[in-house]
Kinemage of the C-alpha trace (Angstrom):
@kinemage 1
@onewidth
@group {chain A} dominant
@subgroup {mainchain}
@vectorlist {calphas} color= white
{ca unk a 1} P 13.633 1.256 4.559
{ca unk a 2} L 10.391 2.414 2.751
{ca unk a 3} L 12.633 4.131 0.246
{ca unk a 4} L 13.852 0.867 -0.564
{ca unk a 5} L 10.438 -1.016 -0.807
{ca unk a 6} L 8.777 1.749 -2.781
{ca unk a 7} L 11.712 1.705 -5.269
{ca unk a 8} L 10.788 -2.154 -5.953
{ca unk a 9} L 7.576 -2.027 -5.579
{ca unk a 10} L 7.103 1.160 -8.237
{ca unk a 11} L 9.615 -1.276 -10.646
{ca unk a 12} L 6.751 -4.447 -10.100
{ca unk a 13} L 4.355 -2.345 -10.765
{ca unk a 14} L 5.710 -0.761 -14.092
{ca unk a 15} L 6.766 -4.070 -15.462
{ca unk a 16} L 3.390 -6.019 -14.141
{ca unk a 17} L 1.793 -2.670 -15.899
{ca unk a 18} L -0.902 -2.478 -12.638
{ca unk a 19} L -1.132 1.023 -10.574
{ca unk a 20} L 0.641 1.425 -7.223
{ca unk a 21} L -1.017 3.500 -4.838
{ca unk a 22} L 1.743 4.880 -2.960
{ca unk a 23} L -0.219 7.555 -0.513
{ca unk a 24} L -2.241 4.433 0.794
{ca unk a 25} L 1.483 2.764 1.518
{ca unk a 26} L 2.775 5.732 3.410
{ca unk a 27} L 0.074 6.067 5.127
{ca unk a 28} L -0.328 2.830 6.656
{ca unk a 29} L 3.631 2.214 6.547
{ca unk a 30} L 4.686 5.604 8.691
{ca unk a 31} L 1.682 4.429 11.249
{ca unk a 32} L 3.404 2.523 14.573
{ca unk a 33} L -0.384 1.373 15.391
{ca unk a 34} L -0.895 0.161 12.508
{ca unk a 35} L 2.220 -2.612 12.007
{ca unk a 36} L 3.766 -5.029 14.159
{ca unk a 37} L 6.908 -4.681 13.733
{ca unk a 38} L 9.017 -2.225 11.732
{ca unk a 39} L 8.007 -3.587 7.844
{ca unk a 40} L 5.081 -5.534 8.555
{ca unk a 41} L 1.005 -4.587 9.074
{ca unk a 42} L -0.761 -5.617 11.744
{ca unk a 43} L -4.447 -6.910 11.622
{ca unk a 44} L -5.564 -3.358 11.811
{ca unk a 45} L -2.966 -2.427 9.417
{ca unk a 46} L -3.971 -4.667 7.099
{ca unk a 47} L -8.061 -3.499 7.472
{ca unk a 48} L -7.017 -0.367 6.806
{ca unk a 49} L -4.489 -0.857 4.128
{ca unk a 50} L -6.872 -2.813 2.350
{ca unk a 51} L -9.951 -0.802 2.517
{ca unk a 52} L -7.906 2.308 1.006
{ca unk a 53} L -7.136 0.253 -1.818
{ca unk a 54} L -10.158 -0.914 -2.365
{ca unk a 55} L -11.598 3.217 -3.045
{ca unk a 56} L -8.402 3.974 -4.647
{ca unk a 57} L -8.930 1.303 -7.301
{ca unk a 58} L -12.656 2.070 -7.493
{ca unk a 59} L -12.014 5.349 -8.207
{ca unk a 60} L -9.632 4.590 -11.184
{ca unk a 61} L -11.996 1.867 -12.365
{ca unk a 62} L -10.117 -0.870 -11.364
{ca unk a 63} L -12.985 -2.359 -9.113
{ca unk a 64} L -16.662 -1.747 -9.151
C-alpha cells in the first residue's frame, strides 16, 4: 500500500514543485501506534508526523 501512496504522492509533489519528505512518511506510516487503522494517523500520529515536518522543512528553509 505505501508503495502506492508514495508513488502519487512523489508525482504531487514534482508537479506542485514542493519537497516530500519521505523518511518522515515511513516513519510514521510503518508505526501500528501511531495510526488507526491501516492508512490513516492517529492523534499521536498526526503530533508526530507533523512535528517532523515541521524540522525537516526548517532545515531546508522552508519554515523559520
Amino acid at each position: 500500500m505505501w508503495l502506492v501512496a508514495a508513488d502519487l504522492l512523489r508525482r504531487v509533489a514534482d508537479e506542485q514543485q514542493v519537497p516530500i519528505i519521505e523518511e518522515e512518511i515511513v516513519e510514521v506510516l510503518s508505526d501500528r501506534q501511531m495510526k488507526c487503522d491501516p492508512l490513516h494517523q492517529n492523534p499521536a500520529g498526526h503530533a508526530k508526523f507533523s512535528l517532523k515536518i515541521f524540522d525537516a522543512l526548517m532545515s531546508i528553509g522552508y519554515a523559520a
